[in-house]
C-alpha positions in Angstrom: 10.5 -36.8 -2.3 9.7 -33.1 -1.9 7.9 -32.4 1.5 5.8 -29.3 2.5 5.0 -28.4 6.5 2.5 -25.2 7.2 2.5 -24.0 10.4 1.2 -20.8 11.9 -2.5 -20.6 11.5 -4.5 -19.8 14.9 -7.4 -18.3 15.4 -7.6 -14.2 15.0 -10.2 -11.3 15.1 -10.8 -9.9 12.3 -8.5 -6.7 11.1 -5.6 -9.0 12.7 -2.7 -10.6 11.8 -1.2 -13.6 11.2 2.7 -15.3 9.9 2.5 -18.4 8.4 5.7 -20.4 7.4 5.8 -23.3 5.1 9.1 -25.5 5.4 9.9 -27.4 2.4 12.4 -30.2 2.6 14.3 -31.7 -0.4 16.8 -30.4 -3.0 16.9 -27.5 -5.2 14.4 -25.4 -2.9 16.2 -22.1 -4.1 15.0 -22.5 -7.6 11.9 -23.9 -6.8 8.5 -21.7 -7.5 6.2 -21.8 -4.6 2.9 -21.3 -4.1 0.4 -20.7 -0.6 -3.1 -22.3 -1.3 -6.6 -22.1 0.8 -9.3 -24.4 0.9 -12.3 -23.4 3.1 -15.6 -25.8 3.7 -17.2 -26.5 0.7 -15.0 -24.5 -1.8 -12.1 -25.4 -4.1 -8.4 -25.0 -3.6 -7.7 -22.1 -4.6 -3.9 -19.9 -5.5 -3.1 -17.1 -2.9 0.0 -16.1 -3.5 3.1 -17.2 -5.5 7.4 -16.5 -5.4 9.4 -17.7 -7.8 13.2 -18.4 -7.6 13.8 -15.0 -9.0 11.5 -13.4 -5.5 8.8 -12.3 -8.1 5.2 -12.5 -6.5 1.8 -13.1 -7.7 -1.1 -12.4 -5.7 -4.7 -13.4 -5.7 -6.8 -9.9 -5.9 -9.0 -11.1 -2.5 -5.2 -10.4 -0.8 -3.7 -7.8 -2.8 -2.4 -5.2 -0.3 -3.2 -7.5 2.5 -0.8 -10.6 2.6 2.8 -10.5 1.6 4.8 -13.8 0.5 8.7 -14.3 1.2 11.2 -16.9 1.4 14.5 -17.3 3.0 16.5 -19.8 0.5 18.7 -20.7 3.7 16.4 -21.9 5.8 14.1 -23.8 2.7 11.0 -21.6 4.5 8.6 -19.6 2.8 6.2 -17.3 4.6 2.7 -15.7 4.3 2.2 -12.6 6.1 -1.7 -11.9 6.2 -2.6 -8.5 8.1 -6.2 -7.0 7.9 -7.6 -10.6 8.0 -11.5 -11.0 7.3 -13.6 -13.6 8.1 -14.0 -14.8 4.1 -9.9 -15.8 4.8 -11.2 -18.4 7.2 -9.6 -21.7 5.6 -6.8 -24.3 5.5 -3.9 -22.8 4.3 -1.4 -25.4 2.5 1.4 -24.8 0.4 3.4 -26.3 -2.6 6.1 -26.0 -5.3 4.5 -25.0 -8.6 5.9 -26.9 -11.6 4.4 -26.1 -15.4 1.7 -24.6 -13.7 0.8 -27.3 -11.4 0.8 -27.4 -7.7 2.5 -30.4 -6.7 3.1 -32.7 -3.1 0.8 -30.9 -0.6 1.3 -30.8 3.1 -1.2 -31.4 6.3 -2.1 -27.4 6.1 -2.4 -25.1 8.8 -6.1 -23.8 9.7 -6.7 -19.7 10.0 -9.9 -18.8 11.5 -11.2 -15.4 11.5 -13.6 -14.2 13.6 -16.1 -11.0 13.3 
């Protein structure tokens, strides 16, 4: 019912930057929590950042200071801004709505490579 496209991943050096947007269709997006997840080769899924309906963010300490996470309740988009990118970001970058703690409906996701 809920669907989630990532787009903007590419390949960067490292101390570069990157946008990444994550369009979410379906209803009710402006009270939805959302969260941007990574997944690199041989790892688990792991949380990167969170907004909530309310624009509060969470952050994973790896980004703290590094990526920033916004949304714009008109166009059902959420972004990722990720500056000062290292190579241990490499991954695919996905996102979701979080409900009761539990990210739901994931998309395709959007590789970022980083090279040294």
């Amino acid at each position: 019912q809920v669907q989630f496209v990532e787009s903007g991943g590419g390949l960067v050096q490292a101390g570069g930057s990157l946008r990444l947007s994550c369009a979410v269709s379906g209803s009710s997006f402006s009270i939805k929590t959302i969260g941007w997840y990574r997944q690199a080769p041989g790892k688990q899924r792991e949380v990167v950042a969170v907004i909530g309906s309310d624009g509060f963010t969470n952050y994973a300490d790896s980004v703290k200071g590094r990526f920033t996470i916004s949304r714009d309740n008109a166009k059902n988009t959420v972004y990722l801004q990720m500056n000062s990118l290292k190579p241990e970001d490499t991954a695919v970058y996905y996102c979701s709505e979080i409900r009761l703690g539990i990210p739901r409906a994931w998309g395709q996701g959007t590789q970022v490579s980083v090279s040294s």
